[in-house]
ROZA-56118 format. One record per residue (C-alpha): residue in one letter; x, y, z. Coordinates in steps of 0.25 Angstrom, whole numbers, plus 5000, padded with zeros to 4 digits. Layout:
N
<'A' <X Y Z>>
...
This chain:
489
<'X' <5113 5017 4973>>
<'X' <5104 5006 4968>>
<'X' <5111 4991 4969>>
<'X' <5110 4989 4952>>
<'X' <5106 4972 4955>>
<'X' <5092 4979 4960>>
<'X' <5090 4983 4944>>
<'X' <5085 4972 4936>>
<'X' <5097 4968 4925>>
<'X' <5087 4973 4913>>
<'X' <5085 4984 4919>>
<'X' <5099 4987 4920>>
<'X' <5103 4981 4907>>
<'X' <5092 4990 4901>>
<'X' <5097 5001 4906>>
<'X' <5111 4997 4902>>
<'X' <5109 4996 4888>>
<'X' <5102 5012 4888>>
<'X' <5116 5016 4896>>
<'X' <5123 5007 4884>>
<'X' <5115 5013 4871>>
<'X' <5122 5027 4878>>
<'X' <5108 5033 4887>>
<'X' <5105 5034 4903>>
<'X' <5098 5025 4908>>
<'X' <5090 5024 4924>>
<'X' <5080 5016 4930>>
<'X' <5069 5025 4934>>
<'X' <5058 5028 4944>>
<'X' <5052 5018 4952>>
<'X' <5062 5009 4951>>
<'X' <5072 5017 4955>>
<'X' <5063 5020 4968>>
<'X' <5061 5005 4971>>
<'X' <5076 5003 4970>>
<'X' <5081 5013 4979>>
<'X' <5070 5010 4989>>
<'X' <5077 4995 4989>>
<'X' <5064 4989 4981>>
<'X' <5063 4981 4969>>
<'X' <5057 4988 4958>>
<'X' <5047 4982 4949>>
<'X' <5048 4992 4937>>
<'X' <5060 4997 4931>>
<'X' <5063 5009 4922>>
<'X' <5072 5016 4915>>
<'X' <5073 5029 4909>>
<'X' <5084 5032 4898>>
<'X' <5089 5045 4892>>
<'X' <5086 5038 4880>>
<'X' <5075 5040 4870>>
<'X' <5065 5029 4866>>
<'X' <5069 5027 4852>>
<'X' <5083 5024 4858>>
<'X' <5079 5015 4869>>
<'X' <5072 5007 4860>>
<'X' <5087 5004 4852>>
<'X' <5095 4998 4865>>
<'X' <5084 4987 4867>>
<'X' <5081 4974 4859>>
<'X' <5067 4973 4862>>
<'X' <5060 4985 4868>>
<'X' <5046 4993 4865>>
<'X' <5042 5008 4865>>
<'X' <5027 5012 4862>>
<'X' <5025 5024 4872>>
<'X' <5024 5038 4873>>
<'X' <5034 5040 4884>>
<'X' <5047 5033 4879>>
<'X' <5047 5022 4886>>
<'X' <5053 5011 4880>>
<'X' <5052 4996 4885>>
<'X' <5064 4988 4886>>
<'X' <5060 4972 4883>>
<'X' <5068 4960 4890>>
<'X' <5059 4949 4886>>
<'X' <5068 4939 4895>>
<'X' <5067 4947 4907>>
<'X' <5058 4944 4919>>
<'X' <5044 4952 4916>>
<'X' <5047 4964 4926>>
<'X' <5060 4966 4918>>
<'X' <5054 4963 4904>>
<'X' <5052 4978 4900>>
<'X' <5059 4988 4906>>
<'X' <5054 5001 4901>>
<'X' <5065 5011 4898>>
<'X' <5060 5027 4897>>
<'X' <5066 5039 4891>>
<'X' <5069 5052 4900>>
<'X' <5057 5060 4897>>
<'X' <5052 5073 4902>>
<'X' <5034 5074 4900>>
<'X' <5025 5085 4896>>
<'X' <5012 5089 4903>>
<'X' <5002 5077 4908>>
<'X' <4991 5085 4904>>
<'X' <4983 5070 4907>>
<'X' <4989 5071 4920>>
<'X' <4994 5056 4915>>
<'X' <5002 5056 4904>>
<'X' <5012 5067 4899>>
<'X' <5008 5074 4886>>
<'X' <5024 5074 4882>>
<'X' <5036 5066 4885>>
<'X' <5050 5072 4882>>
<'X' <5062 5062 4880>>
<'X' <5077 5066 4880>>
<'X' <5076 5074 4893>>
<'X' <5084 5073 4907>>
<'X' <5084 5061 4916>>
<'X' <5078 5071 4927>>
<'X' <5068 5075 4919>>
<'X' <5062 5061 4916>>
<'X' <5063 5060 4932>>
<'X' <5055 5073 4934>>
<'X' <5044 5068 4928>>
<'X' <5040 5056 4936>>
<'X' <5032 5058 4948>>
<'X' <5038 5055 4962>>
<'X' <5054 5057 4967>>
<'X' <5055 5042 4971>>
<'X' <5051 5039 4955>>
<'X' <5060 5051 4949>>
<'X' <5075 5041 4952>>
<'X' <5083 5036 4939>>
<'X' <5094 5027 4942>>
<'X' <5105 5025 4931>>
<'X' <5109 5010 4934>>
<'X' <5124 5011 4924>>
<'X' <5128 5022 4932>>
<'X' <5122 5019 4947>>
<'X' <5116 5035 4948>>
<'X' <5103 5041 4951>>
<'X' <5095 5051 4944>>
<'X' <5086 5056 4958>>
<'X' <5084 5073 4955>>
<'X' <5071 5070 4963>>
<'X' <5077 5067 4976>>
<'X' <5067 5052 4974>>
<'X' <5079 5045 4982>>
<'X' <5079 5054 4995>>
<'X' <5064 5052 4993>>
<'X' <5064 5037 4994>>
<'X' <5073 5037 5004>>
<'X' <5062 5047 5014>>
<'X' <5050 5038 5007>>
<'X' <5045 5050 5001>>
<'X' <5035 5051 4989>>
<'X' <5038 5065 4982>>
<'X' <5035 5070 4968>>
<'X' <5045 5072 4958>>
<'X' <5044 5088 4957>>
<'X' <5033 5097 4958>>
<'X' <5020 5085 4961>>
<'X' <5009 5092 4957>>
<'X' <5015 5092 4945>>
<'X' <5017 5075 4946>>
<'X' <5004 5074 4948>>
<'X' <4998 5081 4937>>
<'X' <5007 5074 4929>>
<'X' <5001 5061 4932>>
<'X' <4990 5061 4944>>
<'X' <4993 5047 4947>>
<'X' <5006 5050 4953>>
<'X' <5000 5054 4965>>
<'X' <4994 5039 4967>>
<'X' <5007 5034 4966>>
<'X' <5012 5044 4977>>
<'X' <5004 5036 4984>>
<'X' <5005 5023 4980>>
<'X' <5021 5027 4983>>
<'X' <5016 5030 4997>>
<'X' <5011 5017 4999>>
<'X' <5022 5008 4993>>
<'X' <5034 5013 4995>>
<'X' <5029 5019 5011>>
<'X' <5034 5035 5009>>
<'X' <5028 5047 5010>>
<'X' <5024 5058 5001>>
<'X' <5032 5070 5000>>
<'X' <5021 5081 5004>>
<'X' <5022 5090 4992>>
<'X' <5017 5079 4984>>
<'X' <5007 5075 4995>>
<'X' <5001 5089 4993>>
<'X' <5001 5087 4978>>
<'X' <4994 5074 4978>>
<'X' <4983 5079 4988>>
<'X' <4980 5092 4976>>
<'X' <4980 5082 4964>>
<'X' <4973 5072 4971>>
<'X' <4961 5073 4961>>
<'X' <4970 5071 4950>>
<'X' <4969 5059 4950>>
<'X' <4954 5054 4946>>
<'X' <4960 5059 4933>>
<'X' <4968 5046 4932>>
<'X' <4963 5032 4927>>
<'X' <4956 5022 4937>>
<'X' <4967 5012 4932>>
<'X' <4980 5020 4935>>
<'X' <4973 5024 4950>>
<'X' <4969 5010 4952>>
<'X' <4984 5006 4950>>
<'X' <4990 5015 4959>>
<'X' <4979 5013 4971>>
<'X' <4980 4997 4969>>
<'X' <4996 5000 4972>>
<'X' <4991 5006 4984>>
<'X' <4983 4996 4988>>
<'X' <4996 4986 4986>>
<'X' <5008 4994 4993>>
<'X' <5012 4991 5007>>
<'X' <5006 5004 5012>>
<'X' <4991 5006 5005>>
<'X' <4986 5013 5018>>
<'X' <4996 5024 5018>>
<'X' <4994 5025 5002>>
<'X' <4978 5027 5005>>
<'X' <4981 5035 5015>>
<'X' <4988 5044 5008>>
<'X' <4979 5042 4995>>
<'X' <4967 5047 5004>>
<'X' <4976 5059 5010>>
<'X' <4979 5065 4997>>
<'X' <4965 5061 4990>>
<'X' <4970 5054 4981>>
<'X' <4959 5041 4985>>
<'X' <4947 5049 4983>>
<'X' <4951 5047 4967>>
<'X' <4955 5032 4970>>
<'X' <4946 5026 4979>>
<'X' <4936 5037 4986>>
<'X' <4927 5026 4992>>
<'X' <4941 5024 5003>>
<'X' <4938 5037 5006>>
<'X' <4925 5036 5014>>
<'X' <4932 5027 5022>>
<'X' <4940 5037 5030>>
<'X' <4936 5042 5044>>
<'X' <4924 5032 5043>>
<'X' <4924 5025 5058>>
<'X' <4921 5011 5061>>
<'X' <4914 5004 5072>>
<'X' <4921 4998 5085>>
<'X' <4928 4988 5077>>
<'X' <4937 4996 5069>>
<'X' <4948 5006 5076>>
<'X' <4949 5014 5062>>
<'X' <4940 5021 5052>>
<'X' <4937 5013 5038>>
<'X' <4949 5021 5031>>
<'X' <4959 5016 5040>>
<'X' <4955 5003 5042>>
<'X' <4955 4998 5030>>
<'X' <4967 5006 5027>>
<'X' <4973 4997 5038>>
<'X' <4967 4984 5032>>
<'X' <4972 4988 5018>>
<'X' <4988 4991 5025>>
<'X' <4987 4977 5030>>
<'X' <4983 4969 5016>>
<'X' <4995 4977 5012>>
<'X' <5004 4974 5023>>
<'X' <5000 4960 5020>>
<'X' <5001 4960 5005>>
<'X' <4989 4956 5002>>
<'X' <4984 4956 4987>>
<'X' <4977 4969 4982>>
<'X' <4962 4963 4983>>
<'X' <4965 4961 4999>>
<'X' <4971 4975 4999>>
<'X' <4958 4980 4991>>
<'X' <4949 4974 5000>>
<'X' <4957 4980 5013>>
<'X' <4955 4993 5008>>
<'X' <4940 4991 5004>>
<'X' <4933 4982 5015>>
<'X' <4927 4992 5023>>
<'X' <4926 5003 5011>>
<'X' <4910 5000 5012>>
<'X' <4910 5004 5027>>
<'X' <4907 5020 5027>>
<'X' <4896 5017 5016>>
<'X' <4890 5009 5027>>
<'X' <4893 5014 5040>>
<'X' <4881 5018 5048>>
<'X' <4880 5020 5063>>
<'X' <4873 5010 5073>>
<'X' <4867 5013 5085>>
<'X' <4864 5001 5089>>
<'X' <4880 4997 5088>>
<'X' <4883 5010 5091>>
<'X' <4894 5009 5080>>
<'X' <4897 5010 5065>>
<'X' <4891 4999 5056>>
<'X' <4897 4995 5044>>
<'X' <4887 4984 5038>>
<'X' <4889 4981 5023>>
<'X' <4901 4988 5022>>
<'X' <4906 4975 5016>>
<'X' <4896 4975 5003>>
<'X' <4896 4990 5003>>
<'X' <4911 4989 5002>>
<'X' <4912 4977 4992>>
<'X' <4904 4987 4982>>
<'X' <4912 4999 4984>>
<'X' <4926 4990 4983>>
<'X' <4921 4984 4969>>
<'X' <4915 5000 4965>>
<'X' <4930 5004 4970>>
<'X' <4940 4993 4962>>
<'X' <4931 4994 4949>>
<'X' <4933 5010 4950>>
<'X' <4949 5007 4950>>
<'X' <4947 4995 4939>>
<'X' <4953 4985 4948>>
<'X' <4953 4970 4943>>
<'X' <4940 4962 4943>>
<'X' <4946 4953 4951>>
<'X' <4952 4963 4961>>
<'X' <4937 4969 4964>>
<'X' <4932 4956 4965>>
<'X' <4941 4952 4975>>
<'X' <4941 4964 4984>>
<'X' <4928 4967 4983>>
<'X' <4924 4952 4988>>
<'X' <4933 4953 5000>>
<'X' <4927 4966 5004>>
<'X' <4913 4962 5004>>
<'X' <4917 4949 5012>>
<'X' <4926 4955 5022>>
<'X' <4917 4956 5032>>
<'X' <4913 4942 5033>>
<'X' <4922 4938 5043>>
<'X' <4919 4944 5055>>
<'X' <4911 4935 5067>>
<'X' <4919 4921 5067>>
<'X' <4908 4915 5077>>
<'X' <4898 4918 5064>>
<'X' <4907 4915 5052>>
<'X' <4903 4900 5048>>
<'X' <4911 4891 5038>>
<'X' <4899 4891 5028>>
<'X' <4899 4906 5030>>
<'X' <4914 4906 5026>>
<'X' <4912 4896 5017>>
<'X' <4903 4907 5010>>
<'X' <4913 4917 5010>>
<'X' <4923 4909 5003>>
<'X' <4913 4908 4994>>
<'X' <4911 4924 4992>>
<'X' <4925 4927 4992>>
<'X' <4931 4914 4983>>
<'X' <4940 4904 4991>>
<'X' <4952 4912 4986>>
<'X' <4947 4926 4994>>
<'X' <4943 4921 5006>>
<'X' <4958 4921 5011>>
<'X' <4958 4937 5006>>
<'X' <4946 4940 5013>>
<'X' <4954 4936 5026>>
<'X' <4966 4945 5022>>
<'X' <4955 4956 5019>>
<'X' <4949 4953 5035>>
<'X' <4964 4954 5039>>
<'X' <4965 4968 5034>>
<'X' <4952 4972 5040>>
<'X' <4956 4966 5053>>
<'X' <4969 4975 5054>>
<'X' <4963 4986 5048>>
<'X' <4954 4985 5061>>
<'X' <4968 4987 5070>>
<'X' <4966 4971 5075>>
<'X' <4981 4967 5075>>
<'X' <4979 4954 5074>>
<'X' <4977 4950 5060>>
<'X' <4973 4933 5062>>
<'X' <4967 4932 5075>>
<'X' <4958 4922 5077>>
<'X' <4946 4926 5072>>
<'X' <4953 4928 5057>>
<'X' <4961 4915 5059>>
<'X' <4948 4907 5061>>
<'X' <4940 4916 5048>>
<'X' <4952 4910 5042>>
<'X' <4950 4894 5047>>
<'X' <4937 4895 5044>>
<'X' <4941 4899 5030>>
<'X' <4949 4887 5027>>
<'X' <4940 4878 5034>>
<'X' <4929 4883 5023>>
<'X' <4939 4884 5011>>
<'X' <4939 4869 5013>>
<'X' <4922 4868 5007>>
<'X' <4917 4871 4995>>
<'X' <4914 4887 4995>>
<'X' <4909 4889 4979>>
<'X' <4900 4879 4971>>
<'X' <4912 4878 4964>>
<'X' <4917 4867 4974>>
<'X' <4905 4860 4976>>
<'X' <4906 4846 4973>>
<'X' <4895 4848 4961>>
<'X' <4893 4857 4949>>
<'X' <4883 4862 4941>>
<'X' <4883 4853 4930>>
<'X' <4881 4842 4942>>
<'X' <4873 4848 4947>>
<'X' <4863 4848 4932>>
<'X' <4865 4834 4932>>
<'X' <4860 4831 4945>>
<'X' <4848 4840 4945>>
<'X' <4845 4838 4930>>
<'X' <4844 4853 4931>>
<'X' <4847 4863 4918>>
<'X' <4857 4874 4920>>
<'X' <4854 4886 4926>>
<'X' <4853 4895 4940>>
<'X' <4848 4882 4948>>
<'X' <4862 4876 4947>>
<'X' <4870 4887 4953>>
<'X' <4859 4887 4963>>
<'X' <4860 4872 4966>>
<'X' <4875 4873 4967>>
<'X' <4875 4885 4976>>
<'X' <4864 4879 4984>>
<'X' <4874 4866 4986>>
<'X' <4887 4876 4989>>
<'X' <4878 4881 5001>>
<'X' <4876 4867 5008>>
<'X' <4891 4865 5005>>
<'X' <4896 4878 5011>>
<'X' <4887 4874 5023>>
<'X' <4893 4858 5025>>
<'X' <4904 4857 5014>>
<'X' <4902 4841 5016>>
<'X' <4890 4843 5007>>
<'X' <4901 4844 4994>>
<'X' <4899 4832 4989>>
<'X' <4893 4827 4977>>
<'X' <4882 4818 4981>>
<'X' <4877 4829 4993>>
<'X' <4878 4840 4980>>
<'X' <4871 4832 4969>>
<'X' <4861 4827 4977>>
<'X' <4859 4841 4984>>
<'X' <4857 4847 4969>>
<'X' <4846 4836 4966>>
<'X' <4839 4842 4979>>
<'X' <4840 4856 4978>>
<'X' <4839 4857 4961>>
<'X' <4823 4855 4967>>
<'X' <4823 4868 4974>>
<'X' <4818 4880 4967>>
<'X' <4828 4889 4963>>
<'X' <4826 4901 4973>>
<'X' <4828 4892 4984>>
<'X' <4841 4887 4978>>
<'X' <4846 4899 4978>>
<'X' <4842 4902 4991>>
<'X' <4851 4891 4995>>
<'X' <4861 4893 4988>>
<'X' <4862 4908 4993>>
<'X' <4860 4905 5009>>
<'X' <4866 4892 5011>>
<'X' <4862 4885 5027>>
<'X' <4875 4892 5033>>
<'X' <4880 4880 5041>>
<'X' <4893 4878 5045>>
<'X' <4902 4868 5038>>
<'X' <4906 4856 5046>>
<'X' <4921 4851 5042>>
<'X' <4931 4840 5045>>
<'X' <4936 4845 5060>>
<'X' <4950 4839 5057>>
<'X' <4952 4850 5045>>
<'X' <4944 4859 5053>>
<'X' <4955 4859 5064>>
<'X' <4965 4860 5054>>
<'X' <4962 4874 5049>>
<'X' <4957 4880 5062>>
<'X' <4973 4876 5069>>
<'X' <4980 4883 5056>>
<'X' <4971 4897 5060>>
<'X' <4973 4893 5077>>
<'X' <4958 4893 5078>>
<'X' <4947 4885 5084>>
């Protein structure tokens, strides 16, 4: 039996006052899974054997303006999670000729006929909290308890109901760590092309659930398996069987199935996972053989693999600011990779690319790349010193923005008009600071912008663009200080 302290109050009270006004009131669905599985749900509803114009009656403030009966509850003084709880008549729906919505909804029919019509055994469970019973004619007990994802009756029919359904078998898969009941696996594998029928938004939705449960590599595993991620993201599927050089122990598609499993082992955010999955995604558009390395080359997967991850996340209609985070850390990725080349004006530069607050995700991103390469040692002491010398440059000016000059200063001085020669001279002045961050001041600035507003513009904006690539020079004592935090020299 479920200990009743693990239901909210609300809920219970909500319920309560259904059982008073004289009907039967559960909790349903996933709620019921999470609570008997020991979790905490996040979502709680509850189905009624009364009708909608009744519900309505029992409540002070509540709102109904659907075509499925279901009524919101209103507790304005409740914590937000709890400030509606939605409250759904037992119904019994017609034919889902949309293969989405259900062309009729019934009310007034049996508690086990509302369950039949959801989609998996482990969602079919209504628990009556007055009386402390189960309503489980599925067997979605016994199926949580063998970690076993199952469909409610005959699944073919399931997912013609709604295609969807067979996403979330797998999302399931991937968050809750079961299985999938065979008969249903041979369904999904049939009605796998169902789904292109859906809306990019609602496969979106259940793919980035994927991507943020604790097991996203079994849930693509198993997406690819049953070809369900030819419809979500068929670009993933050029990766498989494609062999790497020396360097890497496994093919494109399990490694960076691998360096996706370890963002989410260490819970990194969804833009670090995005770009796990994605950083080598260019690599079989630009695989070629050389023989004079006798061995795969991969140049310009980076780029190639920037442009196929934005093509990719503006498909699903992801966030602008989700694309145009993962997008840069896949194009960088690559940038640390010989510590006897990487200078602190070069990373200094990358901070610049990437913006002081992604550098540190572009290490995580390298972290997953490094265990997606089988190396069991996530910090050894080439990261530990990438990470120094990180800190060491996060210390300069990395964006003209932290120049100790401005553009307006910069029109007084030079008696020059606005326009394209500004940024140029302003660019042109961040170069020299990156290279000798001493240079920030404003004397060596305002002076320097005198001197160089002389210079035509191309070669203004030659400067800006190239910079002399010389490395910073920076007090030894702070110096010290960071490479003893990383134990590096």
């Amino acid at each position: 039996m479920i200990e009743q302290s693990k239901i909210p109050a609300l809920v219970r009270e909500t319920a309560h006052t259904l059982e008073e006004g004289g009907f039967e009131a559960y909790i349903v669905g996933g709620c019921v899974r999470d609570l008997v599985m020991g979790r905490e749900p996040h979502d709680w509803d509850i189905t009624t054997d009364a009708r909608p114009e009744e519900i309505v009656t029992l409540f002070e403030k509540t709102f109904y303006e659907n075509a499925y009966g279901t009524v919101t509850v209103v507790h304005e003084d409740a914590p937000p999670e709890l400030r509606h709880i939605e409250v759904t008549p037992f119904r019994k729906e017609g034919a889902y000729r949309d293969m989405r919505h259900p062309d009729t909804v019934t009310f007034g029919v049996a508690l086990e006929e509302d369950l039949e019509r959801r989609d998996f055994t482990i969602n079919a469970i209504a628990y009556r909290t007055e009386k402390n019973v189960f309503v489980d004619p599925f067997g979605g007990i016994k199926d949580i308890k063998d970690k076993r994802i199952a469909a409610v009756g005959d699944p073919e029919h399931r997912f013609s109901e709604d295609a969807l359904r067979m996403i979330r078998g797998v999302r399931f898969v991937a968050s809750l760590d079961f299985t999938i009941d065979e008969t249903t696996a041979r369904a999904i594998k049939k009605m796998a092309k169902n789904i292109s029928i859906l809306s990019i938004e609602r496969i979106r939705d259940e793919f980035e659930k994927i991507i943020l449960s604790k097991n996203p590599e079994k849930g693509l595993k198993l997406a690819f398996e049953f070809g369900l991620l030819h419809y979500i993201v068929p670009e993933l599927e050029e990766t498989v069987g494609v062999e790497q050089n020396g360097d890497h122990p496994y093919p494109v598609w399990e490694h960076i199935l691998k360096a996706l499993q370890h963002s989410a082992d260490r819970d990194f955010p969804l833009e670090i996972r995005l770009a796990a999955l994605f950083h080598d995604i260019g690599k079989p558009r630009t695989r070629e053989f050389s023989r004079e390395k006798e061995d795969y080359t991969f140049y310009g997967h980076d780029t190639t693999g920037a442009r196929m991850t934005k093509r990719i996340l503006e498909r699903l209609k992801f966030p602008v600011k989700t694309i145009e985070t993962a997008v840069k850390l896949v194009r960088h990725h690559m940038f640390f990779t010989d510590i006897e080349k990487i200078t602190l004006s070069a990373v200094r530069r990358m901070i610049r690319n990437v913006g002081e607050e992604r550098i540190w995700d572009l290490m995580k991103v390298r972290t997953c790349d490094r265990i997606g390469m089988n190396r069991p040692v996530e910090e050894p002491y080439r990261l530990r010193k990438y990470e120094s010398m990180i800190e060491e440059a996060l210390r300069d000016p990395t964006s003209v923005k932290m120049l100790n000059i401005d553009g307006a200063r910069v029109m007084e001085v030079t008696r020059e008009t606005p326009g394209p020669k500004i940024g140029y001279i302003l660019h042109a002045l961040l170069e020299e600071v990156l290279d000798d961050p001493s240079l920030n001041s404003k004397e060596y600035l305002e002076n320097r912008a005198g001197e160089l507003v002389k210079l035509e513009d191309k070669e203004l904006k030659k400067l800006g663009e190239s910079g002399k690539l010389k490395k910073g020079e920076m007090e030894e004592g702070e110096l010290k200080k960071i490479r003893s935090k990383y134990r590096v020299k």
